[in-house]
N, C-alpha and C positions, 0 to 999 in steps of 0.2 A: 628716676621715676616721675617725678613732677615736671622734667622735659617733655615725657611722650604724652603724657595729660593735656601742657599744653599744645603740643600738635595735633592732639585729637580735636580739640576743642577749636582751634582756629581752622583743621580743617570741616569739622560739623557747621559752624558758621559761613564758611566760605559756600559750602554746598546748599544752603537755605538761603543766603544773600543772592547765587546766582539764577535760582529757581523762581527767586517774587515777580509776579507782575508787574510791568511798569503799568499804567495807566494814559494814553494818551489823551489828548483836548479833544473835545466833541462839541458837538451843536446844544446847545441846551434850549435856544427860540432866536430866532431868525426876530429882531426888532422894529428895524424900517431898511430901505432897501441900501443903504449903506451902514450899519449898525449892530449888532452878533451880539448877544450871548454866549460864551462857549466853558465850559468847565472841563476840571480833570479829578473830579469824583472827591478831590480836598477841598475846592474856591471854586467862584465862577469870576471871568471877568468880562469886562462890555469891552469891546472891540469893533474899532471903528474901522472899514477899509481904505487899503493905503491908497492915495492916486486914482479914487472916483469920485465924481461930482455928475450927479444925477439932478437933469432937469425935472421939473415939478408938474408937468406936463405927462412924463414919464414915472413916478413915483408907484402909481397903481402896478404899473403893469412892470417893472422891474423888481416888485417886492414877489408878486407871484413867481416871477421866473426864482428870481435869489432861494424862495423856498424850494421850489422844484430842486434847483441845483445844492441844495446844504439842506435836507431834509435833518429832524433832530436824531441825534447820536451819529451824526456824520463824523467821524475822524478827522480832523485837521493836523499840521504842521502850523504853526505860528512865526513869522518872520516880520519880530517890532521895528519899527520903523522910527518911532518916536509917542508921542501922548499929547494930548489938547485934552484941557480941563477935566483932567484926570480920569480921561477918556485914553487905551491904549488902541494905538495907531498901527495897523500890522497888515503885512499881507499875509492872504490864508489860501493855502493848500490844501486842496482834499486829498486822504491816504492814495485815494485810487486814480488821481490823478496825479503830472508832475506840472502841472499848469496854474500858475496862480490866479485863482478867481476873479480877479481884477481884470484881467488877459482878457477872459472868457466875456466879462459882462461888457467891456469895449467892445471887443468882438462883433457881438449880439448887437450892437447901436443904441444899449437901453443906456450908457453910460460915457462919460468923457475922461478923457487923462489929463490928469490936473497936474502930471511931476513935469 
């Protein structure tokens, strides 16, 4: 009797563990035009992009595009790269894209490939 209990019971749990929500990363505020905000509803962390370097000349007008393109509650993918003063270093995917936003802003000429 206290075997089928415990099969009730770990299959009750199995059936409410497969059902939660996961939570993905999103935009929480778009910083400077190489710089992020992004949370997953527990933490947020700052997130620097991997392999751009953005002339100063270019700053204004790559922080507008950067919001156009990562408006807030954007869904991201996160692929860390490393951290600079306790800054994490990542390249970031949008859900709806498979293109890493790095790509895109080279692309665009607002930015350079520094890897």
């Amino acid at each position: 009797m206290n075997k089928f209990f415990t099969k009730i019971l770990i299959l009750l749990v199995s059936l409410f563990w497969f059902h939660s929500g996961v939570d993905a990363a999103e935009i929480v505020q778009v910083t400077s035009s190489s710089v992020l905000l992004i949370g997953d509803h527990n933490r947020t962390y700052t997130v620097k992009l991997a392999c751009t370097e953005i002339t100063p000349d270019l700053e204004e007008e790559s922080l507008k595009w950067l919001k156009k393109q990562l408006p807030r509650h954007t869904k991201v993918n996160l692929k860390p790269k490393g951290s600079l003063n306790g800054v994490l270093v990542a390249k970031v995917i949008p859900f709806d894209s498979k293109i890493d936003i790095t790509e895109k802003y080279i692309n665009e000429g607002l930015a350079t490939n520094k890897c």
